[in-house]
C-alpha positions as CSV (number, residue, x, y, z in Angstrom):
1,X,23.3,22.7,-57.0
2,X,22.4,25.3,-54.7
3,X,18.9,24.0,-53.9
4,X,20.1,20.4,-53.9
5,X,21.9,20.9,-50.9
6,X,19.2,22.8,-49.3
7,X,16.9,19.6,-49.5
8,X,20.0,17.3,-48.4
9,X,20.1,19.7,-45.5
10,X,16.5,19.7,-44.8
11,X,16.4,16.1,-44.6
12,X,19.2,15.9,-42.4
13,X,17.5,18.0,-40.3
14,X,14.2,16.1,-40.0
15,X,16.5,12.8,-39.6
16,X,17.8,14.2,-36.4
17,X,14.7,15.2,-35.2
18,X,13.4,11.4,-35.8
19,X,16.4,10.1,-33.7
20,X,16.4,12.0,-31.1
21,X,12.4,11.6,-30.4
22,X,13.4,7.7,-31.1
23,X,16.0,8.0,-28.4
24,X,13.4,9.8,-25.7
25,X,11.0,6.9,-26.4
26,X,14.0,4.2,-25.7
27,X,15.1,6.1,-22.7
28,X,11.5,6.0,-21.1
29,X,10.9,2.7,-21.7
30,X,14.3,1.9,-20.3
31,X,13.0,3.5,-17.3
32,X,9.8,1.7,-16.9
33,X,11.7,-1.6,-17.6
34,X,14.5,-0.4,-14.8
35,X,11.7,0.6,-12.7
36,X,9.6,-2.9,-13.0
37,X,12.4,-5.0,-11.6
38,X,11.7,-4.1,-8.1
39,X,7.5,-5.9,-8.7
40,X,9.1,-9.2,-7.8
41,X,11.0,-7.9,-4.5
42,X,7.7,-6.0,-3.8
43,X,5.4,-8.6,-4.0
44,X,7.3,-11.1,-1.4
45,X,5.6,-8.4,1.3
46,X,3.9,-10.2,4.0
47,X,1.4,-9.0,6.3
48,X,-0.3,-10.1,9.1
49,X,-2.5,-9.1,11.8
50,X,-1.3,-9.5,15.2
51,X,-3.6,-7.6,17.3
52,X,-6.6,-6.0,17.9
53,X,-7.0,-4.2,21.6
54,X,-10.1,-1.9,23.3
55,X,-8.6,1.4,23.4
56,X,-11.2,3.4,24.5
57,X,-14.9,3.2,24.9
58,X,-17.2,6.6,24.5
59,X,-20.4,5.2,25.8
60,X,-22.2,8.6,25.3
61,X,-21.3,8.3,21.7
62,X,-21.9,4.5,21.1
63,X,-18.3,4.4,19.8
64,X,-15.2,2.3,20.5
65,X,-11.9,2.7,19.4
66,X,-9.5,-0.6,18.8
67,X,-5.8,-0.4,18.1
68,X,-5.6,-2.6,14.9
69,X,-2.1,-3.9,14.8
70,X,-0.6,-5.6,11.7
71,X,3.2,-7.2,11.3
72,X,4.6,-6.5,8.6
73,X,8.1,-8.2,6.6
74,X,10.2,-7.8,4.3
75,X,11.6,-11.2,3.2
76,X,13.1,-9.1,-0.1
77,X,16.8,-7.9,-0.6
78,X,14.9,-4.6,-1.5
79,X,14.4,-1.5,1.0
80,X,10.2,-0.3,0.8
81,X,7.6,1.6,2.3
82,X,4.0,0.6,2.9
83,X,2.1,3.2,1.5
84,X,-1.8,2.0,2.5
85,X,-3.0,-0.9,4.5
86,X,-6.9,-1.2,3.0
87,X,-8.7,-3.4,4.9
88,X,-12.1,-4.7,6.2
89,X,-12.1,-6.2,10.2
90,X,-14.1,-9.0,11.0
91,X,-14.6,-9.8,14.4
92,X,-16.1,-13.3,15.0
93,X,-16.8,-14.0,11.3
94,X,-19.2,-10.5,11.2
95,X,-18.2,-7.2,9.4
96,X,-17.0,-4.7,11.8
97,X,-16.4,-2.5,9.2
98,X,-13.2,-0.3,7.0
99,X,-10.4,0.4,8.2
100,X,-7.4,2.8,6.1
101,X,-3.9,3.0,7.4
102,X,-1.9,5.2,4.9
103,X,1.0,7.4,4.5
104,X,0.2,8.5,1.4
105,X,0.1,11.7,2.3
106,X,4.1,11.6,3.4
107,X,7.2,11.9,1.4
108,X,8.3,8.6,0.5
109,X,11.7,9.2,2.6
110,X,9.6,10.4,5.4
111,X,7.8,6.9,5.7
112,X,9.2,3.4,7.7
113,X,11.6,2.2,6.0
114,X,11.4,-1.8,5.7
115,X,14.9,-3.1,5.1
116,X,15.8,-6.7,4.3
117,X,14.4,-9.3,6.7
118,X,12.8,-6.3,8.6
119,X,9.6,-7.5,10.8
120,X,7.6,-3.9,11.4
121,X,4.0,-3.4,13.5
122,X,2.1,-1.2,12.6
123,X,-0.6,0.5,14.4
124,X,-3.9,2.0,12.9
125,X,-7.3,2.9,15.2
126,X,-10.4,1.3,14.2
127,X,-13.6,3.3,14.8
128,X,-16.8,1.4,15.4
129,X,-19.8,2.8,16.1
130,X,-23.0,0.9,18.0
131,X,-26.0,1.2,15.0
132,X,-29.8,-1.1,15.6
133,X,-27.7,-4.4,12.8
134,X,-24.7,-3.7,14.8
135,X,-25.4,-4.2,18.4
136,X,-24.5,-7.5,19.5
137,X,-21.1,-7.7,18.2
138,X,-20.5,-4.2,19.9
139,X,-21.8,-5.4,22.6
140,X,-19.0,-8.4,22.6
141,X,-16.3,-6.1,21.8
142,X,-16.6,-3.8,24.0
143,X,-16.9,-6.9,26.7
144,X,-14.1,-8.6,25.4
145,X,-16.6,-11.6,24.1
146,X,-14.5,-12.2,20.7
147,X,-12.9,-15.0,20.1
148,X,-10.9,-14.4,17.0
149,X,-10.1,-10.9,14.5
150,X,-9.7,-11.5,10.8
151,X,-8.5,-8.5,8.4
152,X,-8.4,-8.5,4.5
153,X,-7.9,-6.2,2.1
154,X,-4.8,-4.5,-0.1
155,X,-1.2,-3.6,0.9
156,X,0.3,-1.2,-1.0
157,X,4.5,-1.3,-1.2
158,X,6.4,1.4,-2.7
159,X,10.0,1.4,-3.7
160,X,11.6,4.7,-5.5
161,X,10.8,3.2,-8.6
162,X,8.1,1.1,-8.4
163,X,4.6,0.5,-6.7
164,X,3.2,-3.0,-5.9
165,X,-0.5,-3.6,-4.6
166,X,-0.8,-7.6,-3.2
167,X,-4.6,-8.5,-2.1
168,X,-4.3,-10.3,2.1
169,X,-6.3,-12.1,4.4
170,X,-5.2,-12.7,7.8
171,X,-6.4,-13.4,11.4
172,X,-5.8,-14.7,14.4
């Protein structure tokens, strides 16, 4: 009798053990399903480029510097952040080259928050450099020659819970 309840004890045991590692898996994926509601709200992000302006010209350096502005808003109930703006700048149809806005490297409540309906610029300088393929087009940017910008690349939108990356292309 003695060792009968030993076993009946031991199998408790291992039965508790089962739930409660059962009951951390449900409680994760509760959190990832919890967490996943806000990919709708982040995807209705919508970003477009407004701007692009000389800021300076270094002609010792064969380098300019353009203030890359892009609107951004939030048509979503939800409050984000952009996290990085990924892009490549076209400038008459013709690569310019990369450009990386990001404030990755900030606390998420140290960022711009984007409330509901909130329209937001945001500014990033664009370095491009004169090269022997490039010359033309720097020469028409730096003399004000372009007739339109074009920017495309990835946004991505951060909530506390969630992340969302959406693919743009936009010009003026």
């Amino acid at each position: 009798m003695y060792k009968s309840v030993n076993i009946e004890m031991a199998l408790q045991s291992k039965m508790t053990v089962y739930v409660a590692i059962g009951g951390v898996f449900a409680l994760m994926g509760g959190i990832v399903f919890y967490a996943s509601l806000d990919n709708v709200d982040l995807d209705q992000i919508e970003i477009n480029l407004v701007s692009v302006e000389l800021r300076d010209s270094n002609a010792a350096n064969n380098q300019v510097k353009l203030d890359v502005t892009f609107l951004i808003k939030n048509p979503s109930d939800k409050t984000l952040t952009v996290s990085t703006i990924d892009y490549q700048l076209y400038a008459d149809d013709v690569l310019l080259g990369s450009g990386l806005y990001s404030t990755a490297d900030i606390a998420l409540p140290g960022r711009a928050l984007f409330h509901e309906g909130a329209e937001v610029p945001l500014k990033n300088i664009f370095i491009l450099s004169k090269s022997d393929e490039n010359s033309e087009i720097y020469e028409d940017v730096v003399n004000g020659k372009i007739t339109s910008f074009t920017a495309e690349g990835r946004i991505i939108t951060q909530t506390s819970w969630s992340e969302s990356e959406k693919e743009f292309k936009s010009g003026y």
